[in-house]
N, C-alpha and C positions, 0 to 999 in steps of 0.2 A: 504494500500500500504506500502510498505518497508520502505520509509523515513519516515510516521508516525509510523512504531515501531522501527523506531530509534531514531527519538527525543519524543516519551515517552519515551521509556528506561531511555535515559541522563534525565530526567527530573523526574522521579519518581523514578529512583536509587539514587538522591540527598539526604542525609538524610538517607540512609538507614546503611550506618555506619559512625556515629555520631562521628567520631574522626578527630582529626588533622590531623595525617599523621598514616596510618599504616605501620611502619618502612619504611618508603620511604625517602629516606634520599635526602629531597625536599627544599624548603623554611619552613615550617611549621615542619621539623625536628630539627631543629633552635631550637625554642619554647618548643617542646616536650622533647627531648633529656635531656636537663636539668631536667625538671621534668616532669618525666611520670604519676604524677598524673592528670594532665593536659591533658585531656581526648578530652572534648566535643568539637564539632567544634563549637556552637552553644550558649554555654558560655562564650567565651572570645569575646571582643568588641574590636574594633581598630575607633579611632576616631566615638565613636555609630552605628557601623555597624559589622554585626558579622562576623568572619575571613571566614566564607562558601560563604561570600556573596563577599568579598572583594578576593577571589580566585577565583572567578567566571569571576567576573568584570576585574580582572589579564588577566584572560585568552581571555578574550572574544577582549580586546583589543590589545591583539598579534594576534589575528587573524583579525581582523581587518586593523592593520598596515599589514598585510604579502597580506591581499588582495590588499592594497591600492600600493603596491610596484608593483604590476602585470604589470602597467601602463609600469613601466622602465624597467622592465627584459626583458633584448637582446641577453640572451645566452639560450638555452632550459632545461641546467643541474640547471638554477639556482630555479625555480620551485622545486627543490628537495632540495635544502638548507633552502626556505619559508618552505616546510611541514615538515621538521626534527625541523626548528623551533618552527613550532605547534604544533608540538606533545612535544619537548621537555618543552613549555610552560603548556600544559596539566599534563606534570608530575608533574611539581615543584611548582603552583601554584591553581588550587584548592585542598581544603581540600578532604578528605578521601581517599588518594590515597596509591597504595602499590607498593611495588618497581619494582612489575614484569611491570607498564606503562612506565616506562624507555625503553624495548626494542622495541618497532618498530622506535624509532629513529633511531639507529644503521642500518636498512635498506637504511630509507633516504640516511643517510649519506656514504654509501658504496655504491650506486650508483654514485655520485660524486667525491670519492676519488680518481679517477683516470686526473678529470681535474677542479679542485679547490683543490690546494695544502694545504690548511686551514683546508680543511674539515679530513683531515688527524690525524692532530692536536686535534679537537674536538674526531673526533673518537677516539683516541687514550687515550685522557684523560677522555673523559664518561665510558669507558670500563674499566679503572682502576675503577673509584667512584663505578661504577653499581656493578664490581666482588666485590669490597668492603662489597656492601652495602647487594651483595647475602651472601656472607662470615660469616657476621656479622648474620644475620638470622639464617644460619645454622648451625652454629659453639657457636658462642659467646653469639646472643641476649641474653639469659635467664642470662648467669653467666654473662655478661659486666652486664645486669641490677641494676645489685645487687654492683656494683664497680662505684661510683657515679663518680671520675675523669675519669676514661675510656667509659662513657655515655656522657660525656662533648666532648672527643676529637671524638666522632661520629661525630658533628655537622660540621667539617673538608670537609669531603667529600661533604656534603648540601652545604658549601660556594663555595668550586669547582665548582660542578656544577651548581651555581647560576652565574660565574663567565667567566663561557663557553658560558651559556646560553646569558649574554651580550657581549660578543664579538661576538656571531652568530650573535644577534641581528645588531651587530655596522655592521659585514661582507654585510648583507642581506641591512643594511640603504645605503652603499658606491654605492652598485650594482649600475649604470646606472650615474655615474655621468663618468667626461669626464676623470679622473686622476683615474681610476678602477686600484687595487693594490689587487685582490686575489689571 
């Protein structure tokens, strides 16, 4: 059936590109950005546990909270604020990711833009990071490479978007209390 080749897929594509980030200017471009020697996702450890497994466990627990929020959602657009969240969780925290998983957030969030004034805001400023982060690929990657301070101020746009991504999160935690300010 369908859902079991989908969670093989997610589960046997783990692993199969062994890197931090591939140019996904995520959480783990942080890391890279500085030195791109710094390849494996599977060699670096963060408190004894390896960074693939610690993006995972990231991820796994924003969707967790966006489920547990269901409870309080009393507006029908806001379900579409929870999954831009999870997807935009899915881009910036686990490892081997590339920049093209950034875009179906931009759907989410363009369904709502019309009655969550915030979500405006995020759209607006992932669309800079994201054109950034395409720019950077097609233009620059190879020769920024090679320019060790101009590989440093990549990591600019990763904190952006790490920066969006908690303020979605803080917008989505507010949802359903009784002082609601979207």
């Amino acid at each position: 059936n369908s859902s079991n080749i989908f969670l093989s897929s997610i589960f046997t594509n783990l692993g199969h590109f062994p890197v931090i980030s591939s140019y996904a200017f995520n959480l783990w471009w942080i890391i890279v950005a500085a030195n791109r020697s710094i390849l494996s996702d599977d060699s670096l450890y963060l408190l004894g546990i390896p960074l693939m497994k610690i993006g995972i466990l990231l991820y796994v627990s924003i969707i967790f909270f966006a489920l547990w929020k269901v409870k309080s959602w009393q507006k029908p657009d806001t379900i579409w604020l929870g999954a831009a969240v999870c997807l935009l969780s899915f881009f910036l925290f686990p490892t081997e990711m590339h920049e093209r998983y950034m875009f179906p957030v931009f759907a989410m969030l363009a369904i709502i833009i019309s009655t969550r004034p915030a979500a405006r805001l995020y759209f607006s400023i992932l669309t800079a990071t994201y054109m950034f982060n395409l720019m950077y690929l097609y233009f620059g990657g190879v020769i920024i490479t090679h320019v060790p301070d101009l590989v440093a101020f990549t990591a600019i746009p990763s904190l952006i978007n790490i920066v969006v991504f908690v303020l979605m999160v803080r917008h989505l935690w507010q949802i359903g209390k009784p002082a609601e300010q979207s």
